[in-house]
Residue, then its C-alpha position, 0 to 999 in steps of 0.5 A: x361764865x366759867x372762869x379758867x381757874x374754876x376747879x371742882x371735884x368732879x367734871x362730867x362730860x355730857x348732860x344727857x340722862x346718864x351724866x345728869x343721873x351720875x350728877x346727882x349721886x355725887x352731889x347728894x354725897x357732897x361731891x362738888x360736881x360740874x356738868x359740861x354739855x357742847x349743846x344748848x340744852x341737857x337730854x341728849x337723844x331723849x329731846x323733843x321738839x314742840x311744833x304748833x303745841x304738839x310734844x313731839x318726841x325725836x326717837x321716843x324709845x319706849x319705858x316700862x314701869x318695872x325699870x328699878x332705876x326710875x324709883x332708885x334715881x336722885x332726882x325722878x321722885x315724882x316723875x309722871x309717867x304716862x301708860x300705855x294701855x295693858x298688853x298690845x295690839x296686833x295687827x294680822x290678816x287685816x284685823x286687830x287683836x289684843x294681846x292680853x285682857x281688855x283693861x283700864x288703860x288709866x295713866x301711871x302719875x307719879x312715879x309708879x302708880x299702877x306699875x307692878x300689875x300690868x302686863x304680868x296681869x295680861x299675859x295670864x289672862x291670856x289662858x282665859x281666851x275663848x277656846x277655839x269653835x266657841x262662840x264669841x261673847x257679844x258685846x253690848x252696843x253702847x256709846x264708846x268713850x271717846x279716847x277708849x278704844x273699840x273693842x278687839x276681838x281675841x282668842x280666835x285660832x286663827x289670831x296672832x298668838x295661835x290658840x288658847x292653848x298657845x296662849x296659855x303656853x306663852x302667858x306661863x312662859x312670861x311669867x315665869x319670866x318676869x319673876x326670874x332673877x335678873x342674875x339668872x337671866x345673865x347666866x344663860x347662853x347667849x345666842x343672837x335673841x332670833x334664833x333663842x326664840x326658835x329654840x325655846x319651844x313655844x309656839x311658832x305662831x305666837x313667836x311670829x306673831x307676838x314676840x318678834x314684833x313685840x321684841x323688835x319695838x323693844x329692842x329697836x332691832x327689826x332683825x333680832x340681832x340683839x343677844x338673847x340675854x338682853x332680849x329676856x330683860x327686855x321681855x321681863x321688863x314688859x311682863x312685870x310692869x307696863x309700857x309707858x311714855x314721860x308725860x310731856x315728851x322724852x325730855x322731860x326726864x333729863x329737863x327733871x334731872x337738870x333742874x333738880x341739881x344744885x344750881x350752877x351744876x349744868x353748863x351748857x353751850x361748853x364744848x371740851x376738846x380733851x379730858x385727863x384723869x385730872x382736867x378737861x380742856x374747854x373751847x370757851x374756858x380753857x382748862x377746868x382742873x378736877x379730881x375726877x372726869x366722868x365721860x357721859x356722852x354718847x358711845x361715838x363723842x366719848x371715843x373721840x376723846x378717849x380713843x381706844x374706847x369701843x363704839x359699837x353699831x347702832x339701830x336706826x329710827x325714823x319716827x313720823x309724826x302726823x296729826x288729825x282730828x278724828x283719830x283712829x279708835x284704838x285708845x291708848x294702845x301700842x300697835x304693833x303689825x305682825x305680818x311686817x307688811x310695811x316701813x311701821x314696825x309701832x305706832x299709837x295715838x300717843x295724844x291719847x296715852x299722854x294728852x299733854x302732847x297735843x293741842x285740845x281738839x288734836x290727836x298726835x299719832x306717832x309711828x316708828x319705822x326700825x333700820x334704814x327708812x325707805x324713799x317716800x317715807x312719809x307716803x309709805x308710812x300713811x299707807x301703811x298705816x291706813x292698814x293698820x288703822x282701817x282708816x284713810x290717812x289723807x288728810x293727815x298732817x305731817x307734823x315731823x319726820x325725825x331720822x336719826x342714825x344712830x339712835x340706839x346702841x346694838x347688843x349684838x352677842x357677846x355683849x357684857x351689860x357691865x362694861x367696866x366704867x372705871x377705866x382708872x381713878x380718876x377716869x371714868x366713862x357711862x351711858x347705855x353703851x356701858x351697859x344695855x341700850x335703854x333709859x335703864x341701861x343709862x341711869x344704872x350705868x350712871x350709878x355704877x360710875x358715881x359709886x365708884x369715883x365716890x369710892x375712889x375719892x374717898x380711898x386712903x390708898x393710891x388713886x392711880x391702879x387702873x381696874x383691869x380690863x377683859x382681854x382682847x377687848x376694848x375698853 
């Protein structure tokens, strides 16, 4: 228990992945550090909830392995991170297709195993696709590996991603995006990320039947409102490395930052009820005078006690969780469908892309619907994915549906993937509403903050000149 008189240099409010990832930058600088979470457990929105030995994650926002900060931040050295198999699948006309080459969907232990190739490898190998009026290669009939999936057929011209040429187009296109400085990308006019890709010049079919719903899953933004500078990271992010979950389920990666600070660091069950650049009050301890108080809570609870903060709009998720024992014979790939015909904007068979998630025996498909869900979601979802996946679903068991509303902070343009997370020393704020809406977005934030109380703290001048703000904007 906290004693009212218990000081330390630094206070940070919220024990979600930013305030735990900032936690651990200023204890490793010998920074005395205490984390304040209302909850009974740290993560915040990456939680998951564990029904009948089923991980079942409530919003399950997609990494990649080609995110600097899961290598550069404190605490995550050893992470496991499990990957989806290369590329993805699409579903159109009632068939499948995989965008990208058919490869080992082998899983990414540790930190990065693996990271680098992935779907940069993919989408060059997209040029190889057959061209148009060749026969296709047959396959030879072989026992199929269960977990494996089945094969896919690509190349056709009548696929999602056009023809070969249309391949080859959007397989350059991608590289040279993945290979693009992250500072040029930031650098180019900003427009709303749907109408950059009607501007770009690739192939319509390949924009309607890879990107969008390829973006979409990304970016959770079933309407492409995110700026297109975002929308470029996001894709970069995709093409130099590949899709991947925390083995375990989304809470394994702040239960990991949580337990590798010193201990006593994380308080739980401690709801602050006002902050000063000098002190936090608490429900439970009164006031806890420190040096410097970082705000690490979400975008709504910060601007509740710091008004004046911005709260920007949010992305709803729904993700539906059901289970089976015959699961449907796509392996550990992401399935996206490219016609849009229904609630699923992606879903897989996550048990196959990270098996510690279901019971042995027991395949755990989770689906994701963007926006706001429709009546009946449950039985919109099954049907929906009884086309996706050409099997009946109605002896699927529903595990879990979990909405959450605000799941996932919008980038609408203009937005400034730099807000400014010094406010004035000794006051400072961070997570993915300071920079973009992702695990990357959070930790780099939460580097940012760290470094500058750390160069406050260690300033020989005045403490109290606040960092100016962008005009007619807010904080």
């Amino acid at each position: 228990m906290l004693e009212p008189t218990y000081q330390a240099d630094v206070v940070v409010v919220g024990a979600g992945v930013a305030g735990l990832a900032a936690a651990h930058r200023l204890t490793g600088a010998g920074v005395s550090t205490v984390v304040l979470e209302a909850a009974h457990g740290v993560g915040g929105r990456m939680a998951t909830e564990k029904v009948d030995g089923f991980r079942l994650d409530r919003i399950g926002q997609l990494l990649s392995t080609a995110y600097s900060e899961l290598r550069l931040a404190p605490g995550l050295d050893g992470l496991a991170l499990r990957s989806f198999a290369p590329g993805v699948l699409l579903h159109s006309d009632g068939r499948r297709h995989r965008a990208g080459a058919v490869a080992s969907a082998g899983s990414a232990r540790g930190a990065f195993a693996g990271g680098t190739r992935g779907a940069l490898h993919v989408v060059r190998a997209l040029a190889g696709a057959p061209r148009p009026g060749t026969a296709p290669r047959r396959l030879a009939s072989a026992p199929r590996t269960p977990g494996r999936a089945a094969p896919v057929p690509r190349g056709r011209a009548g696929a999602p991603l056009g023809t070969a040429v249309d391949q080859a187009r959007l397989g350059a296109a991608l590289t040279r995006l993945a290979g693009t400085p992250v500072d040029r990308l930031l650098a180019r006019p900003e427009v709303p990320a749907a109408q950059a890709l009607e501007a770009r010049g690739l192939p319509a079919r390949a924009v309607d039947g890879f990107l969008r719903p390829l973006l979409s899953a990304l970016l959770c933004d079933p309407e492409l409102t995110t700026s297109s500078r975002c929308a470029d990271l996001a894709l970069r992010a995709f093409a130099g490395g590949r899709l991947c979950l925390p083995e375990g389920g989304a809470e394994a990666l702040p239960e990991r930052l949580a337990r590798a600070l010193p201990p006593g660091t994380v308080r739980t069950g401690v709801r602050v009820t006002s902050i000063a650049a000098n002190a936090v009050t608490t429900a439970e301890h009164g006031e806890i005078r420190c040096r410097a108080v970082l705000l690490a809570t979400g975008a709504r609870a910060a601007a509740e006690l710091l008004p004046g903060l911005r709260v920007p709009d949010f992305h709803p998720v729904t993700v539906v969780h059901h289970t089976t024992d015959e699961p449907p014979a796509t392996g550990a790939a992401l399935l996206l469908d490219a016609d849009r015909g229904g609630p699923v904007a992606h879903t897989a068979v996550v048990s196959h892309v990270d098996p510690s998630r279901a019971p042995a025996g027991r395949a755990l498909v989770s689906s994701t619907v963007l926006g706001p869900p429709p009546p009946g979601v449950d039985t919109a979802v099954r049907m929906h994915l009884a086309r996706l996946y050409g099997t009946s679903t109605a002896r699927w068991e529903t595990l879990a549906v979990h909405h959450t509303a605000e799941a996932v902070p919008a980038m609408r343009p203009p937005h400034d993937p730099h807000r400014p997370v010094r406010l004035l020393a000794g006051l400072y704020v961070c997570g993915d509403h300071r920079d973009t809406s992702t695990v990357q977005g959070a930790l780099r934030s939460a580097h940012r903050a760290a470094a500058a109380i750390l160069a406050d703290l260690g300033a020989a001048g005045s403490m109290h000149a606040a960092d100016p703000l962008p005009a007619a904007r807010a904080a």
